[in-house]
Legacy VTK file of the C-alpha trace (Angstrom):
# vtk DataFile Version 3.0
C-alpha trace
ASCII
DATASET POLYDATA
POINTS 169 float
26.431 4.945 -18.295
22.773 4.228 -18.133
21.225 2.418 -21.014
18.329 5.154 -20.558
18.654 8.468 -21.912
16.861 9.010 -18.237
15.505 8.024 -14.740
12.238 5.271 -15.247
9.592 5.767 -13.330
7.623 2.551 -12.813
3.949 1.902 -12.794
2.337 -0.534 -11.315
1.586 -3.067 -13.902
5.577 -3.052 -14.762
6.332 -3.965 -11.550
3.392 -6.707 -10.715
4.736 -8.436 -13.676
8.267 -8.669 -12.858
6.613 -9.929 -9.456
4.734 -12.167 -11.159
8.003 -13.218 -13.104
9.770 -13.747 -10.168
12.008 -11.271 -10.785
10.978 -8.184 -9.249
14.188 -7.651 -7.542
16.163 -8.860 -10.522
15.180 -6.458 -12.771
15.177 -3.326 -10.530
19.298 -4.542 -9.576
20.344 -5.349 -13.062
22.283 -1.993 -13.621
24.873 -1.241 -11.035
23.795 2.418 -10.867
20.266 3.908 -9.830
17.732 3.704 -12.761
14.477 3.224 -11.648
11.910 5.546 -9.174
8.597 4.440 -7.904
5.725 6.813 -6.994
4.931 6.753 -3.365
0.876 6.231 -5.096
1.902 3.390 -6.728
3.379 2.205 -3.506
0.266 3.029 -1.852
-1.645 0.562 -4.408
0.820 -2.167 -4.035
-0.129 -2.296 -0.459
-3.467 -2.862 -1.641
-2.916 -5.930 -3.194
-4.042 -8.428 -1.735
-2.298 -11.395 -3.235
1.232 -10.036 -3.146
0.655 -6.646 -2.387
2.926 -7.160 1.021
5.731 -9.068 -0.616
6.203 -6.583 -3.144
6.397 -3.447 -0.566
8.883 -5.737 1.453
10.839 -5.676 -1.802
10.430 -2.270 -2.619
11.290 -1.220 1.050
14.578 -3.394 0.998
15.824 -1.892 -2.556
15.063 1.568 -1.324
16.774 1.263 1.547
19.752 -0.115 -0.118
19.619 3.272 -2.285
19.005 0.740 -5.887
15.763 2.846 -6.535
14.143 5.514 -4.825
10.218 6.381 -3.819
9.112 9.666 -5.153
6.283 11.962 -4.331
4.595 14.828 -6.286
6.383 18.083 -4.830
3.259 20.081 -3.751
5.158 22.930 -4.123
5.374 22.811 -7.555
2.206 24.148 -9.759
3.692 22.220 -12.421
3.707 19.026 -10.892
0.460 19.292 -9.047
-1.288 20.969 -12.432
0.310 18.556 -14.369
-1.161 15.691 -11.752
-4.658 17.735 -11.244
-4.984 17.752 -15.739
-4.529 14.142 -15.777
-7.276 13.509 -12.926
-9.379 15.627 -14.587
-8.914 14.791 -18.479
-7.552 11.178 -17.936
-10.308 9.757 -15.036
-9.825 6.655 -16.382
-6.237 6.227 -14.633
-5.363 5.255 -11.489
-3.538 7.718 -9.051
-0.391 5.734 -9.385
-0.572 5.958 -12.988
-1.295 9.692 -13.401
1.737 10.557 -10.828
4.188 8.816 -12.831
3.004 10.555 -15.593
2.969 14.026 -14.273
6.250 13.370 -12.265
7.643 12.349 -15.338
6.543 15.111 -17.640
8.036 17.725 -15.027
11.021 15.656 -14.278
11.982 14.306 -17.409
11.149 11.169 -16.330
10.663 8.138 -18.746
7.515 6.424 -18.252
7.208 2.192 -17.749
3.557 0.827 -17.969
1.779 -1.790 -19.594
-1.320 0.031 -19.441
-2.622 1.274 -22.575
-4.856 3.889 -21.694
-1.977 5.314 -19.999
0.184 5.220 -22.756
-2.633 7.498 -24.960
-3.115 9.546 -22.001
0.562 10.134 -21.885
1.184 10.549 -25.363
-1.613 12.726 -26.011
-1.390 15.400 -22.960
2.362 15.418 -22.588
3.620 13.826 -26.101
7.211 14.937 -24.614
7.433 12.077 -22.353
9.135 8.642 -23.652
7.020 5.544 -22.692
8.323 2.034 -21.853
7.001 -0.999 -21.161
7.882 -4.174 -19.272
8.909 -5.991 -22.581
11.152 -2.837 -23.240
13.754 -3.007 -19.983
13.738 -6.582 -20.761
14.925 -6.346 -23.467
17.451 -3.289 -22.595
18.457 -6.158 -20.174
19.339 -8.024 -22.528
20.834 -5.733 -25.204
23.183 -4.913 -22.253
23.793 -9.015 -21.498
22.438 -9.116 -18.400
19.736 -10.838 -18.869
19.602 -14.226 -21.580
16.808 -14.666 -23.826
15.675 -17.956 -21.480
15.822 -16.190 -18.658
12.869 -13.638 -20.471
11.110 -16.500 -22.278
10.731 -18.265 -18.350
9.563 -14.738 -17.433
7.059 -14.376 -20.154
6.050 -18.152 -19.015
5.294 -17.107 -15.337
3.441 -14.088 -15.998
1.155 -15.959 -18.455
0.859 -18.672 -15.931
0.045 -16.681 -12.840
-2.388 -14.564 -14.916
-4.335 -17.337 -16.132
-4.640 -18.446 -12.462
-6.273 -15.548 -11.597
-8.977 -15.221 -14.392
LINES 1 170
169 0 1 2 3 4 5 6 7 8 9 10 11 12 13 14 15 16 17 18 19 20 21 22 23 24 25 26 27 28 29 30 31 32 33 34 35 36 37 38 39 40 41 42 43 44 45 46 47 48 49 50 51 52 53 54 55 56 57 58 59 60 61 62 63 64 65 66 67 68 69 70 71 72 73 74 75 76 77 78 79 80 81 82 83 84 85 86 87 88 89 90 91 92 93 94 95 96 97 98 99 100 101 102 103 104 105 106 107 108 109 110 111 112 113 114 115 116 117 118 119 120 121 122 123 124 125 126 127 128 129 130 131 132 133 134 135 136 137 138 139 140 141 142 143 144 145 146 147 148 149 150 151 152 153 154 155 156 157 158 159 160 161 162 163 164 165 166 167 168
């Protein structure tokens, strides 16, 4: 059984900081089932990166292909999807592509949303107050609730992504 009520869809910041922590592909294997999806846009952005934008695809690409998460696209069949994507470029221009697909995947999907971002969040909470929000400190600590992670292991996570943030300014 999944300790989420649903499938997370993961935004970008969620999964630079498990990069940052190290633990990228930790994380996304901890459950022996499928829990996680990733937006092809926030894929796309990844790539992007240009500190560790290639090492995280490589890791995304490898997990996919072992079926432990799976990269999702808006169906552009669906007016609710694509309406849903098109209100939150319109309403919401303050969030990134990546950002507003998991959102509108999510709200049509029943998705559960992971970011860090707190514009996103709002965004979320105030055009589709239906969909359930996580964030990075949240499926660590599901992780942990479910002893699969210790509370070291997430203090030395917190401790990298501190680290490698102050690095970068």
């Amino acid at each position: 059984m999944s300790p989420f009520s649903k499938l997370v869809i993961l935004d970008n910041n969620c999964i630079s900081n498990f990069y940052l922590a190290e633990s990228l592909e930790l994380v996304l294997t901890l459950w022996p089932y499928k829990v996680f999806v990733v937006p092809d846009r926030v894929v796309t952005e990844a790539k992007r990166w240009r500190e560790h934008g290639e090492a995280v695809c490589r890791i995304l690409n490898n997990l996919t292909a072992r079926h432990v998460i799976e990269i999702v696209t808006i169906n552009e069949e669906s007016e609710e999807e694509t309406g849903a994507y098109a209100l939150l470029r319109l309403k919401a221009w303050a969030l990134g592509q990546g950002e507003s697909e998991s959102i509108a995947m999510a709200s049509q999907r029943g998705y559960i949303v992971a970011t860090d971002d707190k514009i996103a969040t709002e965004c979320c909470k105030e055009i589709f107050p239906r969909v359930g929000v996580i964030t990075t400190a949240d499926i660590l600590k599901m992780g942990k609730s479910d002893c699969l992670l210790k509370q070291s292991q997430i203090e030395n996570m917190w401790e990298l992504i501190k680290q490698k943030r102050a690095k970068r300014g």
